[in-house]
N, C-alpha and C positions, 0 to 999 in steps of 0.2 A: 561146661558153659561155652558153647559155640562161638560167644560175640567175646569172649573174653579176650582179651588184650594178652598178644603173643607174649611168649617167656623170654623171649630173647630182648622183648621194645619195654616189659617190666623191669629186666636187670639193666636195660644202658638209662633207664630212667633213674634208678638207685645209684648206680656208679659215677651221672651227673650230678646227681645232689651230693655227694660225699668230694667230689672234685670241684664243685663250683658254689656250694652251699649257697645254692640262689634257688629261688622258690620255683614255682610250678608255670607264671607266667614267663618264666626266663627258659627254664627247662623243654618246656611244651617244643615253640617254635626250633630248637634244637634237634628235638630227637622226631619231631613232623608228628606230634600229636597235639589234641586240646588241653588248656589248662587244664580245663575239669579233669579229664583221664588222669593227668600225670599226679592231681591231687588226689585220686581214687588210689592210683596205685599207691601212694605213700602213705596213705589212711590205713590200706591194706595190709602192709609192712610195716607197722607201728612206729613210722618215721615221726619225730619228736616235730611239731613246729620249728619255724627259723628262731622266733624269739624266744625261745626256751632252748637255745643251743647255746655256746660257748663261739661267738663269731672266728675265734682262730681254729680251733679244734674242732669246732663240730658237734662233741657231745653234749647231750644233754643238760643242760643246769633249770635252777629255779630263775624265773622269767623275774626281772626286775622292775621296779616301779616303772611305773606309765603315767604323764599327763592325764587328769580327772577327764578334761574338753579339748577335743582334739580343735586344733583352730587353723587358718591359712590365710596369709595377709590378701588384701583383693587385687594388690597391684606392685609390679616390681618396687624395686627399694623403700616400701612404705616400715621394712624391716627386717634387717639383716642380724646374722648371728655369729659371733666371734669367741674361738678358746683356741688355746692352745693343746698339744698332744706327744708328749714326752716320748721319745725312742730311745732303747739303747744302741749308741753307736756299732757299726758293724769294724773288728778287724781287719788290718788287710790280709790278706787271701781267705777269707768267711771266717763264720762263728759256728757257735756249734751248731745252727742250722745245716752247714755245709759239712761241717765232720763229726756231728754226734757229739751227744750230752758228755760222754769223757772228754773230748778236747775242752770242756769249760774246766774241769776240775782240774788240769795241771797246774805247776808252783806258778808259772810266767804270767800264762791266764790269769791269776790270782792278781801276781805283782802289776797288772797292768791295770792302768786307769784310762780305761776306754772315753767314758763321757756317754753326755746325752745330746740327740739333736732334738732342736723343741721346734714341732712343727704348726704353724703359725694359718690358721683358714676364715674363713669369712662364706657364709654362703646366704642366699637370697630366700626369705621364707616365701614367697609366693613363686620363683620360678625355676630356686633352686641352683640357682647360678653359681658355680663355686670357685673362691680361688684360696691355694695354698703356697706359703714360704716354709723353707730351712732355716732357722736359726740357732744360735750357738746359746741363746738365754731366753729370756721371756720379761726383761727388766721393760718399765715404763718405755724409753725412750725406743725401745725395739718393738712394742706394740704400736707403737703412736707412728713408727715409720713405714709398717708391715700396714697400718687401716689407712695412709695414704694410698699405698702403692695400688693396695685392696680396690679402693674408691676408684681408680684412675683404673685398674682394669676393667671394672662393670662397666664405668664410663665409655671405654670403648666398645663393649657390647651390648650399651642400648640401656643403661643404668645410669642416668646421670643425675637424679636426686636422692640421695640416701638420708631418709628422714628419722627413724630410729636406729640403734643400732645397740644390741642387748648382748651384754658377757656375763659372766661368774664373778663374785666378789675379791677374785685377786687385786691385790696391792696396785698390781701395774695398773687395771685399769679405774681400779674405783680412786686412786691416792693420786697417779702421775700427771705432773700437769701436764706434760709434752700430750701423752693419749687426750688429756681434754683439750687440751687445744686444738687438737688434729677435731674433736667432735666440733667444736665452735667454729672452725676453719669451712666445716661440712656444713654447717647448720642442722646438725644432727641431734635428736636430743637420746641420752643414756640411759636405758633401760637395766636394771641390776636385777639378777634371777633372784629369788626367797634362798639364804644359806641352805646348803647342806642339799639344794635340789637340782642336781644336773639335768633332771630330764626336763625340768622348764625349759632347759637350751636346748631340746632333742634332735631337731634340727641339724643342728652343727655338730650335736654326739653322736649322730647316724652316720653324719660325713667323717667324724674320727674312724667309725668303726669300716666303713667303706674303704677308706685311705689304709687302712691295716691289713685288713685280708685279699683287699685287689689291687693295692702298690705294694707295702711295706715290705709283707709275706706270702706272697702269691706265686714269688718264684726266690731261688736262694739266690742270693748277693753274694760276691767273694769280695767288694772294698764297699764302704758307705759314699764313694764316687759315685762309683755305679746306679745305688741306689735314690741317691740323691740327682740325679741327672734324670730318669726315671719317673720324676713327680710332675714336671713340666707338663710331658706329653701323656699322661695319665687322666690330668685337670682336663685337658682340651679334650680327650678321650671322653671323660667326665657328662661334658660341657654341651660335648658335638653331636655325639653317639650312643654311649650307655644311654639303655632305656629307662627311666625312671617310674616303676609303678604306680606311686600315690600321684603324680600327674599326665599321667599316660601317655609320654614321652619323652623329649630332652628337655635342658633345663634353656638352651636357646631357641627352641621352639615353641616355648613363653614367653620369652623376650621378646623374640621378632615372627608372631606366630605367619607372618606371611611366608 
């Protein structure tokens, strides 16, 4: 096949998808071909879809529930999405990412109570806007402080009415008053997902899964300093520059599309 696509621009095609697990619009401009090609070749090499992978590892799994009606608000803040996303803390000088699955198994590793950081996001259903916190819990009075701070960053980028704003039926936010006050503070009114369906929030469980394989673990940490220092300039990365497929751009070039 004369027109066939070199051997050499088929394997760096496969070596970017196993390196960057991002699809064929992100791969393409990479490696100086067309999406389609890059989608060809992956068809060709029985390369699993993105959604039927495992977002850290890459392999294969059963593709999980999907929203029935895909939907998209028609205008910033008319509805934002908020959860939490549980990490386990990193060691100082790394974990076993850094020294292999035996350094978990020793006595000390054992004896030691690492903890979790609960990572705290908010993101904008129509432009995608996103902001992230570190926090040490996920109690009421620490989500009610995290969807101030949330509010007042949008607000500096061109977000200054937030009139829905929809979470998961935790405690914090369905029970605490400090969080409903922050909404009545907003004039926001509280949108609750249907139990037991995360992907009504998908949204903001896309931006979990984003935040994992392009901050969390995308490169190894040796302290949770590190990687928590990390997240700031990831968000504005996020924000500025990663290109966003489902809006075929940034998420500030919704915002302020001039």
């Amino acid at each position: 096949m004369p027109r066939r696509t070199p051997f050499e621009v088929e394997q760096r095609v496969l070596q970017l998808r196993v390196q960057l697990r991002q699809g064929q619009d992100r791969i393409g401009p990479a490696v100086g071909v067309p999406a389609r090609t890059v989608g060809a070749i992956l068809r060709r090499h029985g390369v699993p879809r993105l959604s039927e992978c495992d977002p850290l590892t890459g392999r294969a799994i059963r593709a999980s529930k999907q929203t029935a009606v895909r939907y998209e608000r028609a205008r910033p803040g008319e509805l934002v999405h908020i959860d939490v996303k549980k990490l386990g803390r990193i060691p100082d000088g790394g974990g076993w990412r850094a020294h292999g699955r035996a350094a978990s198994d020793t006595a000390a590793h054992k004896r030691a109570r690492i903890g979790f950081d609960y990572v705290h996001s908010m993101i904008d259903d129509h432009s995608r806007l996103a902001y992230s916190e570190i926090h040490p819990d996920e109690k009421g009075a620490t989500c009610a402080g995290f969807l101030t701070r949330a509010a007042a960053y949008f607000a500096t980028h061109g977000i200054t009415r937030i009139e829905r704003v929809m979470t998961d039926n935790h405690f914090s936010y369905r029970l605490s008053n400090d969080f409903q006050s922050v909404l009545r503070w907003l004039g926001a009114k509280h949108v609750l997902i249907r139990p037991h369906c995360p992907w009504q929030n998908g949204k903001v469980e896309r931006l979990n899964r984003t935040l994992q394989t392009e901050w969390a673990y995308r490169q190894i940490f040796t302290s949770n300093t590190a990687r928590a220092d990390a997240l700031a300039p990831f968000i504005e990365h996020y924000n500025a520059h990663r290109h966003h497929t489902a809006i075929n751009g940034t998420p500030l070039s919704r915002v302020s599309p001039t």
